[in-house]
C-alpha positions in Angstrom: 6.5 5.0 28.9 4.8 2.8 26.0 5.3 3.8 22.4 1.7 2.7 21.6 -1.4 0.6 22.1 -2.2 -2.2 20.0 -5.9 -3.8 19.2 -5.5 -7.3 18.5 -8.5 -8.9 17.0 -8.3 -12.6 16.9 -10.2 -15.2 13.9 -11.3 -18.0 14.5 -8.4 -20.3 12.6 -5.3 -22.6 13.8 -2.6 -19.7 14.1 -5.1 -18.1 17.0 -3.7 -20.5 19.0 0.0 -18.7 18.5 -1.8 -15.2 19.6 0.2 -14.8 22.2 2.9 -13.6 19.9 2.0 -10.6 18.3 1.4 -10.0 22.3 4.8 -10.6 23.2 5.9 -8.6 19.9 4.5 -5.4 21.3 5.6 -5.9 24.4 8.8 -6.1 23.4 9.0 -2.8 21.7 7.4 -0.9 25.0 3.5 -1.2 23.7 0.4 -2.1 25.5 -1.5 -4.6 23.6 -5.5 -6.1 24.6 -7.0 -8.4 22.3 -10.6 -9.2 21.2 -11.7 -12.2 19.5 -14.8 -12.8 17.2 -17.2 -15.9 18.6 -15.3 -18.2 16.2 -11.9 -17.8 17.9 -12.4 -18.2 21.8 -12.4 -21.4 21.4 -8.8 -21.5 19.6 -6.9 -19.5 22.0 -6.0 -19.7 25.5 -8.1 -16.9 26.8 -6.4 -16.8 30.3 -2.7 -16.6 29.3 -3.7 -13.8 27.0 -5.5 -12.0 29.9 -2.6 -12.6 32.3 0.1 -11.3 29.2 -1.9 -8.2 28.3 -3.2 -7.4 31.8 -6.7 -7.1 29.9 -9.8 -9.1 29.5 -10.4 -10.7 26.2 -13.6 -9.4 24.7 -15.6 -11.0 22.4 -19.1 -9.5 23.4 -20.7 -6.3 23.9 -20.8 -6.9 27.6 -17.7 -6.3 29.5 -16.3 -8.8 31.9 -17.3 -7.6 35.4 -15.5 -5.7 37.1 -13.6 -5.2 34.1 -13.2 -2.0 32.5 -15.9 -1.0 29.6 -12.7 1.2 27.4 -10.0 0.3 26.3 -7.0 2.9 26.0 -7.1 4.4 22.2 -5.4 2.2 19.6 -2.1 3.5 18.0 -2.8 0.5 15.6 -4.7 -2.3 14.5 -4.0 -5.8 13.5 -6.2 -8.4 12.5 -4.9 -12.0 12.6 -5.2 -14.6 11.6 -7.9 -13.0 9.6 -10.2 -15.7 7.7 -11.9 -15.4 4.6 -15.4 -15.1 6.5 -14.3 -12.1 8.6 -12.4 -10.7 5.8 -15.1 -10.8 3.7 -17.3 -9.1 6.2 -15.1 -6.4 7.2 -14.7 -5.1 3.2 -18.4 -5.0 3.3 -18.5 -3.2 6.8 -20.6 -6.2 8.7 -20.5 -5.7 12.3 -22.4 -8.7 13.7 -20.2 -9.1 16.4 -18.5 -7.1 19.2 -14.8 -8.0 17.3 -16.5 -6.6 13.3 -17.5 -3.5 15.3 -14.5 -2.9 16.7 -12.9 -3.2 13.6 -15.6 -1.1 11.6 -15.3 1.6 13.5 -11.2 1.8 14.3 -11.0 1.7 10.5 -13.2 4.1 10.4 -11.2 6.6 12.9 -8.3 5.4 10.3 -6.0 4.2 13.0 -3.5 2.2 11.0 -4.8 -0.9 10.3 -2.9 -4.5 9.1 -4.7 -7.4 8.3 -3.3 -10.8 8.1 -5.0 -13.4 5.9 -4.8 -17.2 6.8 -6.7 -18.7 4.0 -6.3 -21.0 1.5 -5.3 -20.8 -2.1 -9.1 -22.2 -3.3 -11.0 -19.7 -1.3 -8.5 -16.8 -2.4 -8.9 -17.1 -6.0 -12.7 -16.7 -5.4 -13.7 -13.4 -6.5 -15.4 -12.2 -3.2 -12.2 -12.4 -1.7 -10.3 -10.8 -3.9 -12.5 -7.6 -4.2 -12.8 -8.0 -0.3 -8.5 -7.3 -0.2 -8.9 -4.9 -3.3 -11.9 -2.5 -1.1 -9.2 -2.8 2.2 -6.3 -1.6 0.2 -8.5 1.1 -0.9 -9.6 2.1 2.5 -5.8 2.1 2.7 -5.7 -0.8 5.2 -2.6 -2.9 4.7 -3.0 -6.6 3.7 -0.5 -8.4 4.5 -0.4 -10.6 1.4 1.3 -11.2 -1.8 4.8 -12.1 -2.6 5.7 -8.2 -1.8 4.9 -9.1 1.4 6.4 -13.0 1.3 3.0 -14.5 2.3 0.8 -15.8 0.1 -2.3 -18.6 1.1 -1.3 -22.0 1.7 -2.3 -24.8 -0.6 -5.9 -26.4 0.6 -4.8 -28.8 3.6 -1.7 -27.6 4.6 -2.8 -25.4 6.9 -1.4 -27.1 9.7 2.4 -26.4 7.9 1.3 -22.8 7.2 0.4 -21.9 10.9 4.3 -22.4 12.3 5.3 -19.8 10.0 2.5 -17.0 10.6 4.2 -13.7 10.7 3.0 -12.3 14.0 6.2 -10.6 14.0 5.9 -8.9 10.3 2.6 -7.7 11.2 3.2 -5.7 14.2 6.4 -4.2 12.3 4.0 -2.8 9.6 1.6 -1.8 12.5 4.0 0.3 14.8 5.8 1.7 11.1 2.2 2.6 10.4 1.2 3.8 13.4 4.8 5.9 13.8 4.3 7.7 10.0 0.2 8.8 11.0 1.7 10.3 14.1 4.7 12.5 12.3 
């Protein structure tokens, strides 16, 4: 028996290469996970280990893989990582130019519990787009995973490198399944 479904949906930055994690997270606490990826990220994470770990095919378009199937079980919870400034910025404003912004647009919309993990740095946070972009989410009542409450703040420009060995794939999903777990009772 699985305690829940997780959506995964991968950005295009270095800690998508470390996906694999928040998979394995799940996992370990009995939940199914699948993950989709926005354009930007196939090409940082290694699309077949994910497929084999989630028993899933990565999307990434609106076109299923064949064969594969077109729905995925309901989400129990969302969590978006590593989220960039571009797709953060997008999903505040409710842009869905992709397969992965849909799927995020509408999930939050069905307000499934919803955690969003920002890997940017400390230039483009202090930019004011970015900062109303958390600001909306929070409002929404999305939790983003940022700020000393949550002991993760953006990295200094050019250290990104540092910053992506100690992403907290295993913080978010915590939030996630609490999340999911209090919208249920």
């Amino acid at each position: 028996m699985t305690s829940g479904h997780l959506q995964i949906v991968v950005c295009g930055a270095g800690p998508a290469a470390d996906a694999a994690k928040l998979v394995t997270a799940a996992q370990e606490q009995n939940w199914t996970a699948a993950v989709t990826a926005t354009p930007n990220a196939t090409s940082f994470i290694d699309l077949a280990a994910i497929e084999d770990l989630t028993g899933t095919s990565v999307r990434s378009t609106y076109q299923a893989s064949p064969g594969a199937p077109r729905a995925l079980p309901a989400a129990d919870a969302l969590v978006i990582a590593p989220a960039t400034y571009n797709s953060i910025n997008k999903i505040a404003l409710g842009l869905a130019d992709n397969y992965a912004m849909t799927s995020v647009a509408e999930l939050i919309g069905r307000q499934v519990p919803t955690v969003v993990v920002p890997f940017v740095d400390a230039a483009l946070a202090t930019r004011l787009p970015f900062r109303r972009a958390v600001a909306t989410l929070r409002d929404e009542g999305v939790h983003v995973l940022l700020g000393p409450e949550d002991e993760w703040e953006p990295h200094p420009p050019g250290s990104g490198n540092d910053r992506q060995r100690v992403f907290p794939w295993g913080t978010a999903f915590g939030i996630a399944a609490g999340r999911a777990h209090d919208a249920r009772t």
